[in-house]
C-alpha positions as CSV (number, residue, x, y, z in Angstrom):
1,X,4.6,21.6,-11.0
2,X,5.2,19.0,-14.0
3,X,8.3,16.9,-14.0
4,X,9.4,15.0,-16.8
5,X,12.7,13.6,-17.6
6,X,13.2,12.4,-20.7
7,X,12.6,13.6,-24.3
8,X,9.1,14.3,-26.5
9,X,6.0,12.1,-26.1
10,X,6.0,8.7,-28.5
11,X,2.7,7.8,-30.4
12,X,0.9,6.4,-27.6
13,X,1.1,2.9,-28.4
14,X,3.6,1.2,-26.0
15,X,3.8,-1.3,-23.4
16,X,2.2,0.7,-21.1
17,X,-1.0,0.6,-22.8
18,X,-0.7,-2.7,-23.7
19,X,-0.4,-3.2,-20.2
20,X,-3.2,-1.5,-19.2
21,X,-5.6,-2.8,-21.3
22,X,-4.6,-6.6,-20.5
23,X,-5.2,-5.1,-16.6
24,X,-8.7,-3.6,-18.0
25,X,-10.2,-6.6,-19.7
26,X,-9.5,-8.4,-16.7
27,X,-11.2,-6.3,-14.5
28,X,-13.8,-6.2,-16.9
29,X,-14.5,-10.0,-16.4
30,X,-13.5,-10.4,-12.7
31,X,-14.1,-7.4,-10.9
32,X,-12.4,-5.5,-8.4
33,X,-9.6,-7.6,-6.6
34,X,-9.4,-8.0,-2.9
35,X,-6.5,-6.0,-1.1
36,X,-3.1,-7.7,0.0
37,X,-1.1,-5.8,3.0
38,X,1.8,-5.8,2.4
39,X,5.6,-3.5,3.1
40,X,8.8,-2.4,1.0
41,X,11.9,-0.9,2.2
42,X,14.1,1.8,0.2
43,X,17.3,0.8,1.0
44,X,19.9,3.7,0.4
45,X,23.3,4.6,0.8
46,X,25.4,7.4,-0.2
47,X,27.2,6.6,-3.5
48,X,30.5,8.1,-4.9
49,X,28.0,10.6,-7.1
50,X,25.3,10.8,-4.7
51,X,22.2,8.7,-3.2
52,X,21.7,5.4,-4.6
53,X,18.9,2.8,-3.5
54,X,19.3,-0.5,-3.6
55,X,16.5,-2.0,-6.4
56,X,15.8,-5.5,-7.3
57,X,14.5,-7.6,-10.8
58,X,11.1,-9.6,-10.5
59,X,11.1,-12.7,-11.5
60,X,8.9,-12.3,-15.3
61,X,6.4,-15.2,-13.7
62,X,5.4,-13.7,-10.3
63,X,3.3,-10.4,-9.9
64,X,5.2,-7.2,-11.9
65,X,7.0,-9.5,-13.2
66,X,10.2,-8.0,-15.1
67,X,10.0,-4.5,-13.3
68,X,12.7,-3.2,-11.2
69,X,11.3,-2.8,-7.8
70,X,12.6,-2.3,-4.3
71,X,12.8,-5.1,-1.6
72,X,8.9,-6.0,-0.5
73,X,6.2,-8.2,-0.4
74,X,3.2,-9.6,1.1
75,X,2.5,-9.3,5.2
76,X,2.7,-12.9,6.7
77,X,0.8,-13.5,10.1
78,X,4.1,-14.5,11.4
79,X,4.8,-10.9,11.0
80,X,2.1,-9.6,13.5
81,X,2.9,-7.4,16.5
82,X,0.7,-7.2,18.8
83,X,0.2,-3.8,20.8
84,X,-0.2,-3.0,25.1
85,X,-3.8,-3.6,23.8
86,X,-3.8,-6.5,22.2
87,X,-4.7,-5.1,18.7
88,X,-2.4,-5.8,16.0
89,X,0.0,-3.1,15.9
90,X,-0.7,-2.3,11.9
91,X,2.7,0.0,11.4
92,X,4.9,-2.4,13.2
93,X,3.7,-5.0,11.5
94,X,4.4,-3.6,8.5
95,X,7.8,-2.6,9.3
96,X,8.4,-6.5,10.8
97,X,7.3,-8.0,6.7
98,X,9.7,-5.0,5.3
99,X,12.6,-5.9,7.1
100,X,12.2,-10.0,6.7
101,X,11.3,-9.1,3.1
102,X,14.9,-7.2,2.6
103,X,17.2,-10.2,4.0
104,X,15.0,-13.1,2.5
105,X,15.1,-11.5,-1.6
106,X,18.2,-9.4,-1.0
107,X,20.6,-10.6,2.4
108,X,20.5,-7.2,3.8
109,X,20.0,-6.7,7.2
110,X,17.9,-3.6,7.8
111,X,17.3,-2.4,11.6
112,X,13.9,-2.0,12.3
113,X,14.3,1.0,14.7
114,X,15.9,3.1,12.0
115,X,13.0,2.4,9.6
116,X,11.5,5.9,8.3
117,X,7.7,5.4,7.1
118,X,6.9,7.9,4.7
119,X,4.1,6.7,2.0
120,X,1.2,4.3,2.0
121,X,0.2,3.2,-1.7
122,X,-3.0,1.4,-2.5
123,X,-3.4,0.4,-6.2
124,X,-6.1,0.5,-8.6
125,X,-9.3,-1.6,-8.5
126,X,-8.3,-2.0,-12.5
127,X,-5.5,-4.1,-11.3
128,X,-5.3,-7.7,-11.1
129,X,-3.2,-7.9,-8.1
130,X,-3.2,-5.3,-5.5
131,X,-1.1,-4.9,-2.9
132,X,-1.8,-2.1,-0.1
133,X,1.5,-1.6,1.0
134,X,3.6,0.8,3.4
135,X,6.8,2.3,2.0
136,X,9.3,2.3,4.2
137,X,13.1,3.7,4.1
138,X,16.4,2.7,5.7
139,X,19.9,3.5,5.5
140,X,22.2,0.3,3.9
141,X,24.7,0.0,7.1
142,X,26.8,-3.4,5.1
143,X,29.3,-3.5,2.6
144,X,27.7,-3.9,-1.4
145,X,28.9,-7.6,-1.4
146,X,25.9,-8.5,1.5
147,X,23.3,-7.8,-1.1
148,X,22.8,-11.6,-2.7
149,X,19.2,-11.7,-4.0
150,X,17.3,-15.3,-3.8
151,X,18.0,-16.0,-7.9
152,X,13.7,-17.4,-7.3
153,X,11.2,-13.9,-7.1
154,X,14.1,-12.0,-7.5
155,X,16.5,-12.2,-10.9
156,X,18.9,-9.2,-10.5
157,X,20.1,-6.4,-8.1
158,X,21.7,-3.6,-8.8
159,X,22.6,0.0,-6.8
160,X,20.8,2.9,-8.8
161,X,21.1,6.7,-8.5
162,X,17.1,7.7,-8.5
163,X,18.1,9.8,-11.9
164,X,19.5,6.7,-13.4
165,X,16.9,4.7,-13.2
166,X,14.1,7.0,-14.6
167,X,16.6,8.1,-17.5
168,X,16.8,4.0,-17.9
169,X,13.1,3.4,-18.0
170,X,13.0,6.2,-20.3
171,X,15.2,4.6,-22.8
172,X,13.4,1.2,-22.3
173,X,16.2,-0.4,-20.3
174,X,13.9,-1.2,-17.3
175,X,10.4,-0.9,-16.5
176,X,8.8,0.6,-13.5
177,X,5.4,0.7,-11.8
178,X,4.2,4.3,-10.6
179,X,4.6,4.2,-7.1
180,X,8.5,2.8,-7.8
181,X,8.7,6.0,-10.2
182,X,7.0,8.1,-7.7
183,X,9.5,7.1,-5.4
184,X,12.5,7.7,-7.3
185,X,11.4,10.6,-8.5
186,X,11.1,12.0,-4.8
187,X,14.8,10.8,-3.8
188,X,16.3,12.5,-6.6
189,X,15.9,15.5,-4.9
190,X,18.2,14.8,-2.1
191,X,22.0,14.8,-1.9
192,X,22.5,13.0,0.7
193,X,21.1,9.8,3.2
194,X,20.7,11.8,5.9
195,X,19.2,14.8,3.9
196,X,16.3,12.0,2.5
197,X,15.9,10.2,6.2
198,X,15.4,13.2,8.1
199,X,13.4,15.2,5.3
200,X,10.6,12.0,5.1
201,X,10.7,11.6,8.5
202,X,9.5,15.2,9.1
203,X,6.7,15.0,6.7
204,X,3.2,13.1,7.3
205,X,3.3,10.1,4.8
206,X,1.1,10.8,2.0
207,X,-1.5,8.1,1.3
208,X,-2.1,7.4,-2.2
209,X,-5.3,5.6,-3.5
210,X,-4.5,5.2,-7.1
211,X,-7.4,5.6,-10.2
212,X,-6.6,5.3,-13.7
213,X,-7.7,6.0,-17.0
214,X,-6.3,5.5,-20.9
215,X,-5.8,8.7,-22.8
216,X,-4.0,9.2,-26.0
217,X,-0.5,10.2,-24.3
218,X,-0.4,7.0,-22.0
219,X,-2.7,5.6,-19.3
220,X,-2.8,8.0,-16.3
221,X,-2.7,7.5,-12.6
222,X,-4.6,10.1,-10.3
223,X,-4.5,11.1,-7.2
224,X,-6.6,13.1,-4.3
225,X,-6.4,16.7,-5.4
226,X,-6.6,16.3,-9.3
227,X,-10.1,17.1,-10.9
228,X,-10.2,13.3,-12.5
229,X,-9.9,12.0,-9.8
230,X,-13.5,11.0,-8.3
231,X,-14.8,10.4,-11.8
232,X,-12.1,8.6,-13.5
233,X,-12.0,11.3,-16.3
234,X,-8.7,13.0,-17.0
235,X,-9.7,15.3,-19.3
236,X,-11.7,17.4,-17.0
237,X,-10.4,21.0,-16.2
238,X,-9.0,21.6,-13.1
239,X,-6.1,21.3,-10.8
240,X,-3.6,17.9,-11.7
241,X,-2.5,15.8,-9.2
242,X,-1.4,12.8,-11.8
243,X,1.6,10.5,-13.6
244,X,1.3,10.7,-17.2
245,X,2.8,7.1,-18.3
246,X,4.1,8.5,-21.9
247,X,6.4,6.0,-23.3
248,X,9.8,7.7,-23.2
249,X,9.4,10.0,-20.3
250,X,6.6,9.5,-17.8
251,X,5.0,12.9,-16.8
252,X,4.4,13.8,-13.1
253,X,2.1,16.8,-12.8
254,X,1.2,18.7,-9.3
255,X,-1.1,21.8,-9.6
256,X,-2.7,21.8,-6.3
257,X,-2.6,24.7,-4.5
């Protein structure tokens, strides 16, 4: 399976490489950065043409600065739940940090009960800043006028059909990290809230442990399954489990069996 919106591959030297190469000499000098729990929340709600999720503008200063991302951040101690046993309760926990993260950068109130788990992303070693971080999704129960983002981390909101926003980052409106595009990409295959909620909540959340490489096309992020994967090389033959980053349509490719 390969999906790719968007039109014919650029020349290969775009942001995206830029990008990665800034993340590369870094890593070159400092080494592998430590790992920061942390939680998001998709927040959806059925829209007039569909599903649309509530996404949010970083701040150009802080970490992903300038991409569109959805409500998130670090987990705070203050967000630890404690279990019947006494150990920390690491999925509740999570869940606690997504939910204060969505009313302190956005005002929306999310319950936590009705949060659906349904990914776990952990980020490259190539990456300056990594945040191992739980995806979570919830249904938006307010009215649109709630959402008033913090004008600090956050600089804009706005409500996105999933297909909207990759045709946007395709056309260099907005940029988007790969577990973001991963995400929309996923949602856009639903036509409805409840369709999404009760599809993710049936599946077993994927874990993704993200490697990646520069080729020609764009850098690439791999996953389990893909025969790069364990040695970091792309072009070895095999089955593809990998996001392409080409410059006007990233390239999402699934050949597993």
């Amino acid at each position: 399976m390969t999906t790719r919106p968007g039109s014919t591959p650029g020349d290969g030297g775009h942001r995206d490489h830029r990008r990665y190469d800034a993340y590369a000499r870094h890593h070159a000098e400092h080494g592998d950065s430590v790992l920061i729990p942390a939680a998001t929340v998709v927040v959806v709600r059925d829209g007039e043409a569909g599903v649309e999720t509530l996404m949010l503008r970083k701040n150009s200063k802080i970490a992903f600065g300038g991409m569109w991302v959805f409500p998130g951040g670090k987990i705070d101690t203050a967000d630890q739940v404690v279990g019947d046993d006494g150990a920390t309760d690491e999925l509740a926990t999570a869940a606690a940090a997504a939910v204060r993260e969505a009313a302190e950068e956005a005002s929306v109130a999310v319950d936590p009960t009705a949060l659906v788990w349904f990914a776990h992303w952990v980020p490259p070693p190539v990456m300056p800043k990594r945040f191992a971080t739980f995806f979570f999704a919830a249904r938006h129960e307010g009215p649109a006028s709630e959402v008033t983002i913090d004008d600090g981390e956050i600089t804009e909101h706005e409500w996105m059909r999933p297909v909207d926003a990759l045709a946007r980052r395709d056309g260099g409106d907005i940029e988007l990290a790969p577990p973001t595009w991963m995400t929309l990409n996923r949602l856009a295959s639903f036509a409805t809230v409840a369709e999404a909620l009760e599809v993710l909540d049936g599946e077993e959340p994927p874990f993704y442990e993200t490697h990646m490489a520069r080729t020609d096309d764009g850098p690439v992020a791999m996953w389990a399954g893909d025969a790069g994967y364990e040695t970091n090389d792309p072009a070895i033959e095999g089955p593809r489990h990998r996001l392409t980053l080409v410059e006007d349509g990233y390239v999402f490719t699934d050949t597993r069996d």
